[in-house]
N, CA, C and O of each residue as an XYZ file, in Angstrom:
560
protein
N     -73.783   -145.928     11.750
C     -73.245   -144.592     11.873
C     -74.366   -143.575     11.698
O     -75.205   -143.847     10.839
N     -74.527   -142.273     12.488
C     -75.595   -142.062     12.469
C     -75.368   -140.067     11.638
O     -74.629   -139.179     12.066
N     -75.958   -140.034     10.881
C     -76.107   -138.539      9.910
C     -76.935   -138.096     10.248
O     -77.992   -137.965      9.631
N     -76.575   -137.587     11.801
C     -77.563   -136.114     12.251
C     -77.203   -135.191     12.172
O     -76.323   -135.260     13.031
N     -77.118   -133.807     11.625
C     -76.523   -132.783     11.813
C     -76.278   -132.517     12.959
O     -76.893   -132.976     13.921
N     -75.039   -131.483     13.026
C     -74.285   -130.884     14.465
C     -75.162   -130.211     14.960
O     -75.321   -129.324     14.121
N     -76.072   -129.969     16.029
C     -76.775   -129.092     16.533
C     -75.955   -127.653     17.018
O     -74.744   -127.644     16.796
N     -76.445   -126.671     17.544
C     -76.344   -125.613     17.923
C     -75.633   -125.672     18.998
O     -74.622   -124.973     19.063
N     -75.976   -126.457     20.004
C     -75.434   -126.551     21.654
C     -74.108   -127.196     21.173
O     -73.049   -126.677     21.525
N     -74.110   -128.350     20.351
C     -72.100   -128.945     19.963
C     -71.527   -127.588     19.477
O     -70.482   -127.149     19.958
N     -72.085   -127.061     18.709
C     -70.993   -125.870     18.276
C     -70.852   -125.199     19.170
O     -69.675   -124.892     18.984
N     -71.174   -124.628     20.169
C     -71.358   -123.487     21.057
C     -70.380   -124.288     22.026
O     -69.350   -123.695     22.348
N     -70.591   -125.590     22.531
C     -69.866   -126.113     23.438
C     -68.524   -126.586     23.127
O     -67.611   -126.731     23.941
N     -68.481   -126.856     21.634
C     -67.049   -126.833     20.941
C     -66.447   -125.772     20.824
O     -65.273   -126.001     21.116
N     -66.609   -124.512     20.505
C     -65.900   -123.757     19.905
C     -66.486   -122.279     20.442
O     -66.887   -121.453     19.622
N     -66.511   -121.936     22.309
C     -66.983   -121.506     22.916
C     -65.917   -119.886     22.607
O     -66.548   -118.846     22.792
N     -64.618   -119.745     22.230
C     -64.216   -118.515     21.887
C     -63.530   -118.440     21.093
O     -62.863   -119.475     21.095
N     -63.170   -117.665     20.161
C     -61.872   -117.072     19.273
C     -61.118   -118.189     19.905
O     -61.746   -119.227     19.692
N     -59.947   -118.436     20.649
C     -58.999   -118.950     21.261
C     -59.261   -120.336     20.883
O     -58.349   -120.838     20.226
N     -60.677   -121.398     21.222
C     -60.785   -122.508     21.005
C     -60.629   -122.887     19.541
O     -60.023   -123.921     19.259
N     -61.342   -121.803     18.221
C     -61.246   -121.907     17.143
C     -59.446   -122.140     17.003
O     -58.766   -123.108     16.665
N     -59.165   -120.967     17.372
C     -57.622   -121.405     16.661
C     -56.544   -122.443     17.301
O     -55.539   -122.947     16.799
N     -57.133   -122.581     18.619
C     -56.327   -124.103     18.808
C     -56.859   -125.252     17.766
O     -56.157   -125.855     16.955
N     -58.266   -125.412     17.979
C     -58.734   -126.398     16.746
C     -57.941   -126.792     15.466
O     -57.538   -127.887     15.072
N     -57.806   -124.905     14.685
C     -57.000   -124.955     13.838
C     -55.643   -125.734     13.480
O     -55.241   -126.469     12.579
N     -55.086   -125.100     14.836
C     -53.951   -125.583     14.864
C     -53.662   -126.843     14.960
O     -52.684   -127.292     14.362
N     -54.594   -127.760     15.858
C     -54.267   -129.237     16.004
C     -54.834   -129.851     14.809
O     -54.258   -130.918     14.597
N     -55.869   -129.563     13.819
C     -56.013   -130.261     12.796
C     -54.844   -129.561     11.673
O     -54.277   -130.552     11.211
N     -54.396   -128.650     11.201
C     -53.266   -128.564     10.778
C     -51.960   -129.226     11.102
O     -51.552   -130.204     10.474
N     -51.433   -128.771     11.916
C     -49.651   -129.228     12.476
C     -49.884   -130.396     13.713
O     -48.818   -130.863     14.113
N     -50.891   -130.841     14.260
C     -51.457   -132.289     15.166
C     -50.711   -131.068     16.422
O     -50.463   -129.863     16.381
N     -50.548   -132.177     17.485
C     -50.108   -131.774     19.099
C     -48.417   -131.524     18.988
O     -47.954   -130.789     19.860
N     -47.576   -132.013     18.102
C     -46.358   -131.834     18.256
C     -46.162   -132.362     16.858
O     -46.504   -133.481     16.476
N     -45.298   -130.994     15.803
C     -44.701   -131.349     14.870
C     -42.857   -130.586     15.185
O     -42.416   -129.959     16.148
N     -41.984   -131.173     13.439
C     -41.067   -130.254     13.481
C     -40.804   -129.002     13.065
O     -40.933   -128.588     11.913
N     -40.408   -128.358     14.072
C     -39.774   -126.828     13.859
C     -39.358   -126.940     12.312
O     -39.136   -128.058     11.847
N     -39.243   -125.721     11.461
C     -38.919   -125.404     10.124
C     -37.224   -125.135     10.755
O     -36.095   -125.568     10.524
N     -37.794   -124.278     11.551
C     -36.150   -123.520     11.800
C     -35.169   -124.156     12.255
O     -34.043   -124.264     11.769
N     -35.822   -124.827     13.728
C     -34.434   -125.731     14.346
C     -34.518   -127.192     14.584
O     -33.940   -127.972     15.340
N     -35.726   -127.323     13.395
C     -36.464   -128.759     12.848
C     -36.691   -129.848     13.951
O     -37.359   -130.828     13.621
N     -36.060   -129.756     15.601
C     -36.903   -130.060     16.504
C     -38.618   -130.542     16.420
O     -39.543   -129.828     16.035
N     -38.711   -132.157     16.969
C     -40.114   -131.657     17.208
C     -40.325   -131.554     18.248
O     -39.764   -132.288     19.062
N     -41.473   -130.330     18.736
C     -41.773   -129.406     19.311
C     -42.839   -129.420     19.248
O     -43.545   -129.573     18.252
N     -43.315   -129.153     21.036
C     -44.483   -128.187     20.957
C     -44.691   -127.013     21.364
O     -44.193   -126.487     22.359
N     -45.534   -126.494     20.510
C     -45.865   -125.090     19.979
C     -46.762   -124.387     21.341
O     -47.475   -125.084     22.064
N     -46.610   -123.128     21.504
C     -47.442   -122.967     22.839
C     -48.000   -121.476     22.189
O     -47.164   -120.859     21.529
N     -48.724   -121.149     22.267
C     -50.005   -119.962     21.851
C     -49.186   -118.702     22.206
O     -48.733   -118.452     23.323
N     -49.058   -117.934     21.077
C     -48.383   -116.451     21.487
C     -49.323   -115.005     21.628
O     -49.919   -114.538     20.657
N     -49.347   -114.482     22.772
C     -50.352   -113.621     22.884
C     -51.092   -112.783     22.345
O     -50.238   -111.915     22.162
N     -51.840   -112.436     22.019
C     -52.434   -110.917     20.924
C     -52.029   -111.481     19.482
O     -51.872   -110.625     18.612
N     -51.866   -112.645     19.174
C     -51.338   -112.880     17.745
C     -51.863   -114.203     17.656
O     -51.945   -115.037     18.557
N     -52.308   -114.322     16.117
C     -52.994   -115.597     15.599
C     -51.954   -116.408     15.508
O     -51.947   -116.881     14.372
N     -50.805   -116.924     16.333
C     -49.800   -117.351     15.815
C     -49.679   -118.235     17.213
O     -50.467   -118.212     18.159
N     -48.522   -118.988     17.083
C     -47.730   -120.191     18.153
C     -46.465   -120.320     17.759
O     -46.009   -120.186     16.624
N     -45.825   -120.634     18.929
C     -44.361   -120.141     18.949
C     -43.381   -121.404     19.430
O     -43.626   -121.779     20.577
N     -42.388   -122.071     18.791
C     -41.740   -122.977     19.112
C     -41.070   -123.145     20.662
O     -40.675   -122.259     21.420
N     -41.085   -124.196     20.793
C     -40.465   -123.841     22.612
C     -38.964   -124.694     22.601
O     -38.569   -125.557     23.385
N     -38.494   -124.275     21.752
C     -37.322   -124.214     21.400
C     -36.304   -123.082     20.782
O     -35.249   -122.709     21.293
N     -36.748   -122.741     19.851
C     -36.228   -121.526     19.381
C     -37.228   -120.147     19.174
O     -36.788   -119.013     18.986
N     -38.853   -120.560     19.263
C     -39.404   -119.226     19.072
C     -39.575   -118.965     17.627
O     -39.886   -117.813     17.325
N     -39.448   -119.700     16.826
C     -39.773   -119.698     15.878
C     -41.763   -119.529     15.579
O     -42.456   -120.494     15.904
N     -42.232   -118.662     15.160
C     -43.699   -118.569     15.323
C     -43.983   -119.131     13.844
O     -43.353   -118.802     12.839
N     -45.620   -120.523     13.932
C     -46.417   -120.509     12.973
C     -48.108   -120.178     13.084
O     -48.904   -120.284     14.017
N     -48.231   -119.774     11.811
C     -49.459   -118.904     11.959
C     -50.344   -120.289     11.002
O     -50.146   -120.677      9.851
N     -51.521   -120.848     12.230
C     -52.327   -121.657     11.743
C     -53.618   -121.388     10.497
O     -54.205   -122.220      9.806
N     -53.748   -120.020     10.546
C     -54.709   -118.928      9.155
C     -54.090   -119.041      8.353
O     -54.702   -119.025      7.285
N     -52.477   -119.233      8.236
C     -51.874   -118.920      6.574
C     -52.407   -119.830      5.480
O     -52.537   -121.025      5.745
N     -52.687   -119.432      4.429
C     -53.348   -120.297      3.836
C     -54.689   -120.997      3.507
O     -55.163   -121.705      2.618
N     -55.003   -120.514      4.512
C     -56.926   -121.181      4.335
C     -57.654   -119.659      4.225
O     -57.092   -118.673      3.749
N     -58.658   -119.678      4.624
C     -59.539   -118.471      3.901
C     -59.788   -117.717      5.247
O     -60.676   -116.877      5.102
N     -59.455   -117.745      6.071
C     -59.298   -117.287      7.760
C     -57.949   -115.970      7.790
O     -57.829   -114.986      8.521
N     -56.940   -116.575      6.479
C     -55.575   -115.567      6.372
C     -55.962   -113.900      6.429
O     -57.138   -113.545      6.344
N     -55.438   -113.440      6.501
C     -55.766   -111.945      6.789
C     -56.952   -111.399      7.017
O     -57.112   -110.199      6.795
N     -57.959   -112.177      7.490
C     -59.267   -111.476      7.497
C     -59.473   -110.885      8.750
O     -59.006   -111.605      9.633
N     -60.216   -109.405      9.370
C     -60.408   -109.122     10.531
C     -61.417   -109.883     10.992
O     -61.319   -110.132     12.194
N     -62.514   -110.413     10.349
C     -63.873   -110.923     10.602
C     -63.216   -112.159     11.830
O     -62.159   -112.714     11.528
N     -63.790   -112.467     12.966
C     -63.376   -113.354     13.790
C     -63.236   -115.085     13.292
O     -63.739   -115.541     12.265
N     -62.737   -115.568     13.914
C     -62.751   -116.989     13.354
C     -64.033   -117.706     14.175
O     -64.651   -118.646     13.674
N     -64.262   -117.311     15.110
C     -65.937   -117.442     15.267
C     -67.137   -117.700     14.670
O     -68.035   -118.503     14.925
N     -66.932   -116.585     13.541
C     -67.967   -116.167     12.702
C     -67.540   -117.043     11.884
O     -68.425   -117.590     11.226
N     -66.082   -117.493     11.620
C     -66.006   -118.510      9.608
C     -66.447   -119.550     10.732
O     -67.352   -120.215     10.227
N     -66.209   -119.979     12.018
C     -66.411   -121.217     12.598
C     -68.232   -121.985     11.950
O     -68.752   -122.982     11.449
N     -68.560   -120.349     12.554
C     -70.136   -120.717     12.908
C     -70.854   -120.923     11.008
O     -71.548   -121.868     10.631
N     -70.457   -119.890     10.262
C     -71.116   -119.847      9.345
C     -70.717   -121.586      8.139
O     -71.314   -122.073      7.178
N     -69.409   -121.994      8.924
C     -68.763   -123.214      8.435
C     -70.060   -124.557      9.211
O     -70.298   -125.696      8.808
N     -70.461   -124.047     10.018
C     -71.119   -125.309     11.041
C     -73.011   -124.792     10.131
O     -74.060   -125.428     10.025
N     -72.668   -123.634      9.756
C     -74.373   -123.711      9.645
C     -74.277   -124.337      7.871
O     -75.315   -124.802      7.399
N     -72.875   -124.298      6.906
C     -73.074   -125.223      5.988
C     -73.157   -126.826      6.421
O     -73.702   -127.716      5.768
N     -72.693   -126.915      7.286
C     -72.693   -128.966      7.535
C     -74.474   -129.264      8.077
O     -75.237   -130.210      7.882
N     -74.615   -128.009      8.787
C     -75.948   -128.185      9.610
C     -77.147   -127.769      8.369
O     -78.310   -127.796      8.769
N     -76.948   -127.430      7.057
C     -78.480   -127.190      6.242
C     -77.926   -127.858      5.437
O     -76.716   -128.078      5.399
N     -78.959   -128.358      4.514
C     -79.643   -129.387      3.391
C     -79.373   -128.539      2.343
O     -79.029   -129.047      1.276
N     -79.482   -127.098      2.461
C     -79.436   -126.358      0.954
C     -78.345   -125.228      0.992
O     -78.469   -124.310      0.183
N     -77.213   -125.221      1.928
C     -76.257   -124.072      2.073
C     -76.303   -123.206      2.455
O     -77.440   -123.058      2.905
N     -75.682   -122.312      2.621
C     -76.385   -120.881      3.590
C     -76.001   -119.855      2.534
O     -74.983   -119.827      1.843
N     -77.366   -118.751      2.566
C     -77.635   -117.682      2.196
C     -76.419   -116.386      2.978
O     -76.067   -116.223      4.146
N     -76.110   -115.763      1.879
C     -75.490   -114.511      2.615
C     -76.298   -113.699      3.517
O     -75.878   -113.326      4.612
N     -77.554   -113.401      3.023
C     -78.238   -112.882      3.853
C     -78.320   -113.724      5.090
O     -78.104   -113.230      6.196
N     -78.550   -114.665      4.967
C     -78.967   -115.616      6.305
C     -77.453   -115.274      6.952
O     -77.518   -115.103      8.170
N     -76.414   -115.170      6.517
C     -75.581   -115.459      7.312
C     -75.285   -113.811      7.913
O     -74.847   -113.743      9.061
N     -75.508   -112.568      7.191
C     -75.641   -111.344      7.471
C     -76.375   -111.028      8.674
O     -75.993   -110.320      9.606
N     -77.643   -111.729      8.525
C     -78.599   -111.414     10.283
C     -78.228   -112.165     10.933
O     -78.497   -111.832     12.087
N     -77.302   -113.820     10.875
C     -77.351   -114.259     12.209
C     -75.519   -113.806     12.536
O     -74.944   -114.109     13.582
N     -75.061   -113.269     11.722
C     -73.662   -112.591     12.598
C     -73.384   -111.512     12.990
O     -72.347   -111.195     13.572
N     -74.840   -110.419     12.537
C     -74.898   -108.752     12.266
C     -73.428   -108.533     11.780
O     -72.953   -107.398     11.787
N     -73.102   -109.021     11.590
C     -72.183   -108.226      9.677
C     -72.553   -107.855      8.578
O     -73.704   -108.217      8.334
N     -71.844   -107.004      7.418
C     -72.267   -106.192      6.841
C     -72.768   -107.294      5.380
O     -72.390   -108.460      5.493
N     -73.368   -107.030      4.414
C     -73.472   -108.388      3.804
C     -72.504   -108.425      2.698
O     -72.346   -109.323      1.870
N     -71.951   -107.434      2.803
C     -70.489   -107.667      2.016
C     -69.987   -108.610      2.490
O     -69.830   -109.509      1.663
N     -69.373   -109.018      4.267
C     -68.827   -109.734      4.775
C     -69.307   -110.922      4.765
O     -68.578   -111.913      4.805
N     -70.624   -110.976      4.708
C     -71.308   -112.196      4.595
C     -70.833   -112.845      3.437
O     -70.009   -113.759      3.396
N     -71.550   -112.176      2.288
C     -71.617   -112.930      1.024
C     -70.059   -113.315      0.582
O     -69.947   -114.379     -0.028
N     -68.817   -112.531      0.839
C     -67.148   -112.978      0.883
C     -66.915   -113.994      1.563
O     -66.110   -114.716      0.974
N     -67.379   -114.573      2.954
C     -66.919   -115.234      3.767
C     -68.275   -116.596      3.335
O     -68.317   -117.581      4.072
N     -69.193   -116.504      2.234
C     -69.852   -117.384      2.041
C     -69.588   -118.197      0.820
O     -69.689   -119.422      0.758
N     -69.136   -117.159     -0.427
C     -67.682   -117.503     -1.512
C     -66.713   -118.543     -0.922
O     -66.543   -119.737     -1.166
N     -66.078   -117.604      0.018
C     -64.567   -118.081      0.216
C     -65.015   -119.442      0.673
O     -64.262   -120.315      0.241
N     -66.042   -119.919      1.440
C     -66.082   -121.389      2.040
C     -66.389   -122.056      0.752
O     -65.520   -122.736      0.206
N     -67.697   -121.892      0.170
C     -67.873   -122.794     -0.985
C     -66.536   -123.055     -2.152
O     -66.307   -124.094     -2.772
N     -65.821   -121.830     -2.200
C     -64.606   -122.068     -2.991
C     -63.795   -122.952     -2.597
O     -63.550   -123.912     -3.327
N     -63.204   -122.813     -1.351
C     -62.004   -123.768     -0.312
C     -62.867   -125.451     -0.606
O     -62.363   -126.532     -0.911
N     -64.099   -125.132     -0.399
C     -64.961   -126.993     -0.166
C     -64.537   -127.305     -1.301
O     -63.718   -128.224     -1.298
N     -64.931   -126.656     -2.754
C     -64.177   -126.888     -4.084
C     -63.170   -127.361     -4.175
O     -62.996   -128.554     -4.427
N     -62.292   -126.534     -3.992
C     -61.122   -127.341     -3.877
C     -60.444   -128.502     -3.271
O     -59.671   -129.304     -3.795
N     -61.028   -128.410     -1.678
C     -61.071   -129.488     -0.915
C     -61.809   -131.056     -2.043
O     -61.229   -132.113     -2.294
N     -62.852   -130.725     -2.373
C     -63.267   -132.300     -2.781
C     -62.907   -132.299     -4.266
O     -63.533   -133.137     -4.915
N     -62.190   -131.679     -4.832
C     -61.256   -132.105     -6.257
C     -62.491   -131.131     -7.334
O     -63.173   -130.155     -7.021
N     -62.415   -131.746     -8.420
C     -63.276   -131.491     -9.453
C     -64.415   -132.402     -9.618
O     -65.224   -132.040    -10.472
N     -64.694   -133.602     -8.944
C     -66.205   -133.901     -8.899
C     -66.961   -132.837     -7.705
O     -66.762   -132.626     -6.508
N     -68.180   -132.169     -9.007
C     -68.730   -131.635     -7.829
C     -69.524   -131.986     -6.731
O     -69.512   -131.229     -5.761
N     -70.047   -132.755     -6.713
C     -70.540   -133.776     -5.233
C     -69.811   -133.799     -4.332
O     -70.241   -133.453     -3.232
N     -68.142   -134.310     -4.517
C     -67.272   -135.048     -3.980
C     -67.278   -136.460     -3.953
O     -66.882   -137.084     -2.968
N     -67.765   -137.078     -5.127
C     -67.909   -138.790     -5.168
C     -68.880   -139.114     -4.826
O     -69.761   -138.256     -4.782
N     -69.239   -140.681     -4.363
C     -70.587   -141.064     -4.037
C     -70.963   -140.997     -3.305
O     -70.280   -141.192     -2.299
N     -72.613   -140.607     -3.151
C     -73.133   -139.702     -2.136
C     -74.236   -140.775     -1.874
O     -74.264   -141.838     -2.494
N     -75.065   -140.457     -0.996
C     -76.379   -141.496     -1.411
C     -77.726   -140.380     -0.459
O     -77.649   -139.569      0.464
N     -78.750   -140.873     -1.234
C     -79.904   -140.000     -0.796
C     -80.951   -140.224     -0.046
O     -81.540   -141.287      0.150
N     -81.302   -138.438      0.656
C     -81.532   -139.156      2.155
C     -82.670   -138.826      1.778
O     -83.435   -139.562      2.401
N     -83.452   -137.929      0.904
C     -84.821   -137.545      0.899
C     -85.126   -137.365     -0.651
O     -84.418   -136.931     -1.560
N     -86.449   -137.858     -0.635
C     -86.970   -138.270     -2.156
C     -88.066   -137.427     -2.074
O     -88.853   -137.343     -3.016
């Protein structure tokens, strides 16, 4: 199995607009077809316009794939958490707010919040070991 980091061209070719991010979202959240809450149908969900949301094709029932993760109410694009999410998998030592301030020209308020909010969510994501369990080392 091979531990190369994601280069630049996979992200760009993965996750080429706003739109691709939040389908992503959506299929690693709720997969290609879950059940409706409302008319508990399973259903698939089809993308509702001008809105971070998807809409049952049954009753119209809309779910919003941001609720809940650190993407929820933010104006900052999901682009930008995409990219600044790909440049933590892609460095050895994490990313700098500043670093992430010049390569998104955002303000570094936005930076350094949207550089929190990931390291916090990874926190939580891998429990209370801070590593996340056993790791093994690539450079001495």
């Amino acid at each position: 199995m091979s531990n190369k980091a994601p280069t630049l061209r996979q992200f760009q070719d993965r996750f080429p607009t706003e739109d691709s991010c939040l389908d992503h979202l959506m299929r690693v959240r709720y997969g290609d077809r879950h059940d409706c809450e409302r008319c508990g149908k399973s259903a698939h969900f089809y993308r509702v316009k001008g809105r971070r949301s998807y809409a049952c094709e049954y009753c119209g029932a809309q779910v919003y794939p941001t609720a809940g993760t650190p993407f929820d109410r933010t104006r900052t694009s999901l682009r930008d958490w995409f990219f600044v999410m790909f440049q933590f998998c892609a460095s050895r030592n994490g990313v700098a707010a500043k670093e992430a301030e010049r390569q998104l020209g955002v303000t570094y308020k936005t930076a350094w919040r949207m550089c929190h909010m990931i390291r916090e969510y990874m926190g939580q994501v891998d429990g209370d070991d801070p590593v996340g369990g056993f790791g093994k080392i690539v450079e001495v």
